[in-house]
C-alpha positions as CSV (number, residue, x, y, z in Angstrom):
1,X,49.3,19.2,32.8
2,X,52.1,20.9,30.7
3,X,51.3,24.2,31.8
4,X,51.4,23.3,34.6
5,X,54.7,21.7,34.5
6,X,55.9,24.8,32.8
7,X,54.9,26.9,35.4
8,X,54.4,30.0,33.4
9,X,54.3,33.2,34.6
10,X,53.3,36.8,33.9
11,X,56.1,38.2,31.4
12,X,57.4,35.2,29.9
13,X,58.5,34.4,26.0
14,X,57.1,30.8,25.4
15,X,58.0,29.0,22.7
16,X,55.7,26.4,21.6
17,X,56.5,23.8,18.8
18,X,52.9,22.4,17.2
19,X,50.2,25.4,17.0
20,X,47.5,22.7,15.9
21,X,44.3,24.8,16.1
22,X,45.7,27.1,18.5
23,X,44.2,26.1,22.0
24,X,47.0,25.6,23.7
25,X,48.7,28.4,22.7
26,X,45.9,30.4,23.8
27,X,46.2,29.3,27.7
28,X,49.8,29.8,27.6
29,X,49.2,33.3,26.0
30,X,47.0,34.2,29.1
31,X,49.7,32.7,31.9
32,X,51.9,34.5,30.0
33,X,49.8,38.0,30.6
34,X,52.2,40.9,29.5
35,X,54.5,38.1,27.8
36,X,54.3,36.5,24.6
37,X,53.9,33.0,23.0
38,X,55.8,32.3,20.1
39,X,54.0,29.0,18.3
40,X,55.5,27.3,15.3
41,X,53.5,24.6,13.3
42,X,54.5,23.2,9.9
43,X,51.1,22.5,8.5
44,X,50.3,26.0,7.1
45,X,46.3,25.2,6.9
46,X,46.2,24.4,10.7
47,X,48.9,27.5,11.0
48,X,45.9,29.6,9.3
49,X,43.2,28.3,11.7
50,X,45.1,28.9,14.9
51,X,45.8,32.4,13.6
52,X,41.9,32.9,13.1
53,X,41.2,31.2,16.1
54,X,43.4,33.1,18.0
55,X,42.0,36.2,16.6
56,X,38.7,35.0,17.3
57,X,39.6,34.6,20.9
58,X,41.3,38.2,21.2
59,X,44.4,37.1,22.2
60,X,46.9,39.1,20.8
61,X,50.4,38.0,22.3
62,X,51.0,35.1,20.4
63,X,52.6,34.7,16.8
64,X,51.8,31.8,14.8
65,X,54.5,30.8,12.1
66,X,55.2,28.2,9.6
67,X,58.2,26.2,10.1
68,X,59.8,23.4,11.2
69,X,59.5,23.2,15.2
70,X,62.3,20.7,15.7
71,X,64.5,23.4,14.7
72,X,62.7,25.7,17.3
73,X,62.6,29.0,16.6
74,X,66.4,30.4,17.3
75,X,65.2,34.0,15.8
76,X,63.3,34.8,18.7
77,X,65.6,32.8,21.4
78,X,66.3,32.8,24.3
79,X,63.2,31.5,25.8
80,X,61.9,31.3,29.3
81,X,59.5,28.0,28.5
82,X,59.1,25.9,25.9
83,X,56.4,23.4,25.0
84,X,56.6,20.7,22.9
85,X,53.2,19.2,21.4
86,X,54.8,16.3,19.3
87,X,57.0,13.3,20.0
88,X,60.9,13.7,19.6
89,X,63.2,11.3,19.0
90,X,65.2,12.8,22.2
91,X,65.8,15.8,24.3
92,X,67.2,18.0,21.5
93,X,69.7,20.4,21.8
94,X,68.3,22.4,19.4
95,X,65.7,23.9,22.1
96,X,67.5,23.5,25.3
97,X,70.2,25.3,23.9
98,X,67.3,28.1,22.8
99,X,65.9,28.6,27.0
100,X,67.4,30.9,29.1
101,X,69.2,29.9,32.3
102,X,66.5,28.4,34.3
103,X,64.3,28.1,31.8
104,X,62.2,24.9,31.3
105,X,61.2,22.4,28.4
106,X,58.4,19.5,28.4
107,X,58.9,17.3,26.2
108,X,57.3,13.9,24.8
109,X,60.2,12.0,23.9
110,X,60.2,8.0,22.1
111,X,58.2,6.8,19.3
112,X,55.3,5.2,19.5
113,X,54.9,5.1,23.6
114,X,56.7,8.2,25.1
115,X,57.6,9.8,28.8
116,X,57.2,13.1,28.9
117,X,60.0,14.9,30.4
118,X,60.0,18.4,31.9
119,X,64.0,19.4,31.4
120,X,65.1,22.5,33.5
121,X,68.4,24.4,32.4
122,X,70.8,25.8,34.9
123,X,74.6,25.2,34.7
124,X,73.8,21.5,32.9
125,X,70.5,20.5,31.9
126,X,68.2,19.1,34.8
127,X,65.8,15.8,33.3
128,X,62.4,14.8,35.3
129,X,60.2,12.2,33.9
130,X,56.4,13.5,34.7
131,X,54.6,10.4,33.2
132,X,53.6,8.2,30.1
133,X,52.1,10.1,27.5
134,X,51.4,9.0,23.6
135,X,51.5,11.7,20.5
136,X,51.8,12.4,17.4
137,X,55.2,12.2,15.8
138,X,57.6,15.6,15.9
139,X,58.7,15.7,11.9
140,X,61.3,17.9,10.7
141,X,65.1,17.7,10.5
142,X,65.5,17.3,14.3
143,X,62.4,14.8,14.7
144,X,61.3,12.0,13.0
């Protein structure tokens, strides 16, 4: 369902915070086509299996790193999508202010219940809630 919320397209730069094993990563890589994924995950072993699983796969336009998603990923900015596997306190500014104009974000945001919002940015920022949705909590300096 985030995909397709996203609505990604051939020649996008996703961003996606929380690689976990690297699945979803891999979808987006292929809606992406001659784009690229960047994913950021802060458990380093899980960082390691998406890379293998990745290369397993033969998907080559993504790049796993270690970090700390809530932060996003500014050295790569700005993004055309962005993807947000984890619960967030909030809509942060750290990734809206990381798309492009017209760029989208979904988001899980609350703490143990969230909605998942898909947050489109063109002169402000525009917020749609796209259901209830429950997961893990986003941790880092921006999250929990």
């Amino acid at each position: 369902i985030m995909c397709d919320l996203l609505d990604i397209r051939d020649g996008m730069k996703v961003l996606e915070i929380g690689a976990g094993s690297g699945y979803h990563a891999a979808v987006m890589a292929v809606l992406a086509g001659s784009g690229h994924v960047y994913t950021v995950e802060r458990i380093e072993p899980l960082a390691i299996l998406a890379r293998q699983n990745l290369k397993k796969a033969g998907i080559e336009n993504v790049t796993v790193i270690v970090g700390d998603g809530s932060l996003g990923l500014p050295g790569f900015a700005p993004y055309d999508r962005i993807s947000v596997a984890a619960a967030s306190p909030e809509i942060l500014e750290t990734l809206t202010g990381q798309l492009k104009t017209g760029g989208k974000l979904i988001i899980p945001v609350g703490k143990n219940y969230q909605e998942l919002y898909l947050v489109t940015k063109t002169d402000g920022l525009k917020k749609e809630v796209k259901g209830d949705v429950v997961f893990v909590p986003l941790i880092g300096k921006k999250g929990f």
